[in-house]
C-alpha positions in Angstrom: -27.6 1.1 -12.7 -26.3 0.5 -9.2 -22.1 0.2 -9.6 -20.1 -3.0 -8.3 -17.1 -1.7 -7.3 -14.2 -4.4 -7.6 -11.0 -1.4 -7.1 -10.6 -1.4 -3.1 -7.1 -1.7 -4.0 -7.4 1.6 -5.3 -9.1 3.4 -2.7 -12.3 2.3 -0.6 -15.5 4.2 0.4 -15.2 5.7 3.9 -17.2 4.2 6.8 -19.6 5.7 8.6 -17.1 5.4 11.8 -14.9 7.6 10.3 -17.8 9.8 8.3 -18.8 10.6 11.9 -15.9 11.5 13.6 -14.8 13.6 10.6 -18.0 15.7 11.2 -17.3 16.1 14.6 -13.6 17.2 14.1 -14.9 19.8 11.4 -17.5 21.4 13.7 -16.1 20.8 17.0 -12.1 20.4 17.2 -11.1 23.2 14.3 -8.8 25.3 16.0 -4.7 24.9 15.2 -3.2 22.2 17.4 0.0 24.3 17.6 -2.0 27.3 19.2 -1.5 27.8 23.3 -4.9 28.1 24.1 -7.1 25.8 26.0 -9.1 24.6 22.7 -5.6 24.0 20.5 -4.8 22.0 23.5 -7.6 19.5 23.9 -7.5 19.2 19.9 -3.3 18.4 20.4 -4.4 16.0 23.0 -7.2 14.0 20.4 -4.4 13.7 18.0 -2.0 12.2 20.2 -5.1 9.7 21.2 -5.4 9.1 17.5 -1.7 8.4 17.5 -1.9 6.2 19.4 -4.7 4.0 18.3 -2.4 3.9 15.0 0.6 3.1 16.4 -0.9 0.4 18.4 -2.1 -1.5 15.5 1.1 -1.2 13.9 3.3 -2.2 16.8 1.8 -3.5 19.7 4.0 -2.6 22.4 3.5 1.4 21.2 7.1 2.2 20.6 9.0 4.1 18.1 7.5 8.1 16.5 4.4 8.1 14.4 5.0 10.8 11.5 1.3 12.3 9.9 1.6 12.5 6.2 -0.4 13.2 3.3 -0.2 9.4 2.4 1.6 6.6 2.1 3.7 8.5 -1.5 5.1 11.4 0.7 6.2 8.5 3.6 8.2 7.0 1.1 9.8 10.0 -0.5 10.6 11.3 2.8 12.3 7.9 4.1 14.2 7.5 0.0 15.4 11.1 0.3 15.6 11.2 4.1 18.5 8.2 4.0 19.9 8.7 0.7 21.9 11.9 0.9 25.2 11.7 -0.8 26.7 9.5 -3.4 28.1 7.6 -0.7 24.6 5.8 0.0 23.5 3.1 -2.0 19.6 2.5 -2.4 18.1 -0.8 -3.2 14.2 -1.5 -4.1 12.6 -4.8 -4.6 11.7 -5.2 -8.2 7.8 -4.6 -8.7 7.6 -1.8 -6.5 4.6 1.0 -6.1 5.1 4.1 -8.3 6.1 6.0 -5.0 9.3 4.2 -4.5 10.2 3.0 -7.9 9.7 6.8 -9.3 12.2 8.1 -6.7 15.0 5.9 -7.2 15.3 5.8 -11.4 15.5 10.0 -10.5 18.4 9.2 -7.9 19.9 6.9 -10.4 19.6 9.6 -13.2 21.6 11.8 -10.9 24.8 9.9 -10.7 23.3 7.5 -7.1 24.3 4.2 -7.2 20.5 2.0 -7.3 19.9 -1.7 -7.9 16.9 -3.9 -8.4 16.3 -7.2 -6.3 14.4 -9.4 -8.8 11.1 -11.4 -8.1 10.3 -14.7 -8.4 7.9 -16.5 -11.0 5.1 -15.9 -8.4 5.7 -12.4 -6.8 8.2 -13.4 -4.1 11.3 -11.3 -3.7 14.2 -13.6 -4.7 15.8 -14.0 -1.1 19.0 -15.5 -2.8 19.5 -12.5 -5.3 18.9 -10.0 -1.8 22.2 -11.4 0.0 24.0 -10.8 -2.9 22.6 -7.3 -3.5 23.1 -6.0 -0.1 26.4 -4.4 0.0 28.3 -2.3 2.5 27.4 0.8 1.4 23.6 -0.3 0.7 22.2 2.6 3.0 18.4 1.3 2.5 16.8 -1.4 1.2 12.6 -0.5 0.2 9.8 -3.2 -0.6 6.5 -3.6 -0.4 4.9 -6.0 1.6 1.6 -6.8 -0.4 2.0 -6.3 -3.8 -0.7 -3.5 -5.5 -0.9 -5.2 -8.8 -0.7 -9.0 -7.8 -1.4 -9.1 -4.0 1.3 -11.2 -3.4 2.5 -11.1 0.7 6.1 -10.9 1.3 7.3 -12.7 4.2 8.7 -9.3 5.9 10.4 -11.5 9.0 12.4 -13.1 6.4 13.4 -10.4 4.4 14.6 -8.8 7.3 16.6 -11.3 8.5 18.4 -11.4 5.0 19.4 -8.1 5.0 20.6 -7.9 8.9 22.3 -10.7 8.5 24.3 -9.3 5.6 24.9 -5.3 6.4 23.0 -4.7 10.2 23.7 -0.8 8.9 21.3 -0.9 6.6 17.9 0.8 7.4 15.0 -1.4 6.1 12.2 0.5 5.0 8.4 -1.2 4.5 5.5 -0.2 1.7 2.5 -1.7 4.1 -0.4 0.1 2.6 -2.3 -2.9 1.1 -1.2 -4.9 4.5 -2.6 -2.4 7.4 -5.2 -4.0 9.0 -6.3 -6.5 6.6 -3.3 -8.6 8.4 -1.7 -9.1 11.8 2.0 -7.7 11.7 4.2 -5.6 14.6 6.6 -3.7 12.5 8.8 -3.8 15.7 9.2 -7.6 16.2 9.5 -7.8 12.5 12.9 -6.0 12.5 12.0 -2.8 10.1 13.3 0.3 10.7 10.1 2.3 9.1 6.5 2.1 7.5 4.1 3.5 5.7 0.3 3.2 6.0 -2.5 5.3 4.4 -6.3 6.1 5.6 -8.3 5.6 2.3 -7.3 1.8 1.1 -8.8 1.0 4.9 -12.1 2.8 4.8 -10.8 6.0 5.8 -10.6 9.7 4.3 -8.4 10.5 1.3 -5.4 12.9 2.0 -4.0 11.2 5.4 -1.1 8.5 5.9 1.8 7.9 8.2 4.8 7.1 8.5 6.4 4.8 11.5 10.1 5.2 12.6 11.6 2.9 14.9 12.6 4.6 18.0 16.5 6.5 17.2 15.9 6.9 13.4 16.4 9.9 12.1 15.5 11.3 8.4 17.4 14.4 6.4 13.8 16.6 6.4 12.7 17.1 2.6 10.4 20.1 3.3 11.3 23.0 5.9 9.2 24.8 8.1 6.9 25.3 11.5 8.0 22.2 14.2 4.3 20.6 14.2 5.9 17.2 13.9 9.6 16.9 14.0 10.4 15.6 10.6 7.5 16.9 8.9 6.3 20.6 9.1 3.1 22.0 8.1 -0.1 22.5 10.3 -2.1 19.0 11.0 -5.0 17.9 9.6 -7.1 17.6 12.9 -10.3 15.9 11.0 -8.6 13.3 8.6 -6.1 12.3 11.5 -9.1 12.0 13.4 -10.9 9.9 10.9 -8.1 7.6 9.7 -8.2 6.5 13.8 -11.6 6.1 13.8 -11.5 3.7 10.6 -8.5 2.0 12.2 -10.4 0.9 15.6 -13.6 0.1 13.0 -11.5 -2.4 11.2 -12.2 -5.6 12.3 -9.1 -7.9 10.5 -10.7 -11.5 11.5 -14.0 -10.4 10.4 -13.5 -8.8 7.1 -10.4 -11.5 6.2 -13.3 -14.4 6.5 -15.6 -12.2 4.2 -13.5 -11.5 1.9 -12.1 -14.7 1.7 -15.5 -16.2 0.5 -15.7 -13.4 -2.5 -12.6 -14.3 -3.6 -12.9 -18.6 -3.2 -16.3 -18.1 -5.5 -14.2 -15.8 -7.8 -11.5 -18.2 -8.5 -14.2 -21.4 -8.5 -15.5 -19.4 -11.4 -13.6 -18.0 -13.5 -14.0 -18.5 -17.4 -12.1 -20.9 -19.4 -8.9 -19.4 -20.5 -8.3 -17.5 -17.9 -5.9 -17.8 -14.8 -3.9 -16.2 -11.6 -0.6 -14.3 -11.6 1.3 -14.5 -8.4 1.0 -16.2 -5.2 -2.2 -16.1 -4.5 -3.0 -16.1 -0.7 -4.1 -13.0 -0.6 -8.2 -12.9 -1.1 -8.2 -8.9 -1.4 -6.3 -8.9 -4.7 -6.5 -11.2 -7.4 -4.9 -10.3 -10.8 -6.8 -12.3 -13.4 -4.5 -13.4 -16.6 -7.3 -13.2 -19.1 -7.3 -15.6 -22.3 -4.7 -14.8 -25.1 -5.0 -12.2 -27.6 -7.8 -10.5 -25.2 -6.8 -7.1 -24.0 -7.3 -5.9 -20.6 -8.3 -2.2 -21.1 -11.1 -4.0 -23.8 -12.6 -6.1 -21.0 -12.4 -3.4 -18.8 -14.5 -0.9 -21.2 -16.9 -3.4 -21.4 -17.3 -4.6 -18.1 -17.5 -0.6 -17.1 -20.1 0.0 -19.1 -22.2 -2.5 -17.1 -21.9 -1.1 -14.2 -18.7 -3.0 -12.8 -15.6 -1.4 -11.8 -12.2 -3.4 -11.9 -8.5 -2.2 -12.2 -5.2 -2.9 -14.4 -2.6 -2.7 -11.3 -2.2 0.4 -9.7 -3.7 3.4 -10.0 -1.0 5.7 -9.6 1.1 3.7 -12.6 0.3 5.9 -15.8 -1.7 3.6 -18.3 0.4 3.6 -21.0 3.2 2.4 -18.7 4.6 -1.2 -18.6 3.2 -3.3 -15.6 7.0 -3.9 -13.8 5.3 -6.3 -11.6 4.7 -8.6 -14.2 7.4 -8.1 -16.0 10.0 -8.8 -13.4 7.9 -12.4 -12.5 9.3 -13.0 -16.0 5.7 -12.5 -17.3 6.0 -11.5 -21.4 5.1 -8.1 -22.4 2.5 -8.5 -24.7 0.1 -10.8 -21.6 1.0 -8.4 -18.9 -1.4 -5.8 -21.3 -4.0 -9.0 -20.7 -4.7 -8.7 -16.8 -7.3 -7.5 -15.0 -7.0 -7.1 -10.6 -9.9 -7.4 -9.1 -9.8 -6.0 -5.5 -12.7 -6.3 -3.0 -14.0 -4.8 -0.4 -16.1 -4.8 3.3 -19.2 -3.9 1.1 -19.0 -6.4 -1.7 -21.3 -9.6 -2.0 -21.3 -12.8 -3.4 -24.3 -11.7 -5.9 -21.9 -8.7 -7.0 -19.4 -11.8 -7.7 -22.0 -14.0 -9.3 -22.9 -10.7 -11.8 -19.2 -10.0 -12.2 -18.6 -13.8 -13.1 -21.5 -13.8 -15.9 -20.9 -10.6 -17.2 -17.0 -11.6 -18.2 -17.8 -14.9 -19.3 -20.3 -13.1 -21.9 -17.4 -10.2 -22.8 -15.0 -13.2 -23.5 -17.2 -15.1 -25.4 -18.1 -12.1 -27.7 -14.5 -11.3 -27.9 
């Protein structure tokens, strides 16, 4: 049985592009790019090439310090623990948030740190009129996402921005992009923020590698100690998933894949089942979370629809399952329907036959439900 794989939010399959240049590193470019020797060297200098392709599709004009990270969950903890450092600070995080950020602050707030919520509107939007009143002079950082995980909602990161400079220009402005990076056309620069985080595998790269932008003259209190490979992180780089995440960054092609995707997810919304709906603002084709009928469990129609073959998600997979969907529940979203959801996420590989199948085989689970 050949799987449909509907998750991408979760994590995508790498592409050849970086496949290759992953093989190549591994055989060919080994050696320690802190070494002195001639071979450390030229591998120091294919990093800084990767860099740069990075870099340059997160900010165009190629300013500010690209940071290497495991992924996108140690960028944020680094820039959370990096800028709030004494009770002093203030922290504020758009309701909704990724696991990475959210999980960070309640531990700050258990230990005596002042931390607020900015609520979300019925469709996904941050409230911009609860922001102004939530910035306040000591807010030392303000954290959000800018695509939603569980609902694919796309913040308008300009605006947001904007709020918050025009309120407290102190406060550093920090940006979840992960399920923006490529699939659409931002500068991180122009749009005001002060950092960003990005990660390989939700773009057809290798597992295990993210980044972290800083705008140029930020500086972060280091959360890990050790050699001076990068200056705020330490630890020896990873030559062949640096290498790779670069090569799956110049393979992206945004116009391309946004037009394809858009059809899967136009024929996806044309038909879907009686009964069932969309939470959010839905302009974004890669993620659609499906309100399913009422009284129909999402975990049920997810057993069923994985044992044919079809793989779907509940939000994100790096929530715990039995954990309430905060997403939904701060769109004002009651408890007991935010259990019946299902996010469909797709992908470069996906087809409109693996929609069609997906489309039947629900409308049979609902019915037998």
């Amino acid at each position: 049985m050949d799987t449909i794989y509907f998750d991408n939010a979760a994590t995508t399959k790498i592409c050849a592009t970086a496949q290759k240049e992953i093989e190549r590193a591994e055989r060919e470019l080994y050696f320690n790019s802190a070494a002195p020797y001639g071979s450390s060297l030229e591998v120091k200098r294919e990093i800084e090439r990767a860099k740069e392709v990075i870099k340059k599709r997160l900010c165009g004009s190629g300013d500010g310090e690209l940071v290497f990270t495991s992924g996108a969950t140690e960028g944020n903890n680094m820039v959370v623990f990096g800028k709030i450092t004494n009770a002093r600070h203030r922290l504020l995080v758009s309701s909704g948030e990724h696991s990475s950020v959210y999980s960070p602050s309640v531990y700050l707030k258990q230990n005596s740190f002042e931390v607020d919520y900015v609520p979300l509107l019925s469709d996904g939007r941050i409230d911009t009129d609860a922001l102004k009143r939530r910035i306040l002079p000591n807010t030392a950082l303000f954290a959000f996402g800018m695509v939603n995980s569980d609902t694919g909602t796309l913040q308008n990161a300009e605006e947001v921005v904007r709020i918050v400079r025009a309120t407290n220009p102190r406060t550093h402005i920090h940006c979840d992009a992960v399920q923006a990076f490529c699939k659409f056309n931002f500068d991180v620069a122009s749009s005001g923020l002060d950092s960003c985080v990005v990660s390989a595998h939700k773009i057809y790269g290798p597992k295990g590698i993210g980044a972290l932008w800083l705008r140029k003259g930020v500086t972060l209190k280091p959360i890990m100690l050790g050699g001076a490979q990068q200056e705020h992180r330490p630890g020896t780089e990873n030559n062949s998933a640096i290498l790779g995440f670069a090569a799956a960054v110049a393979n992206f092609d945004t116009k391309k894949y946004y037009n394809h995707i858009s059809k899967l997810h136009a024929r996806l919304i044309q038909g879907l089942p009686a009964g069932c709906g969309i939470n959010g603002e839905n302009l974004n084709p890669y993620i659609t979370n499906i309100q399913l009928p009422k009284g129909v469990l999402g975990q049920t129609v997810l057993n069923a629809l994985s044992a044919k073959g079809i793989c779907v998600g509940l939000g994100s997979a790096c929530a715990k399952a039995s954990s309430k969907n905060r997403t939904l529940l701060a769109m004002g979203i009651p408890e007991a329907r935010t259990k019946q959801v299902l996010r469909v996420s797709f992908g470069i590989y996906n087809t409109i036959e693996e929609v069609e199948v997906f489309l039947d085989e629900l409308e049979k689970i609902l019915a037998s439900l």
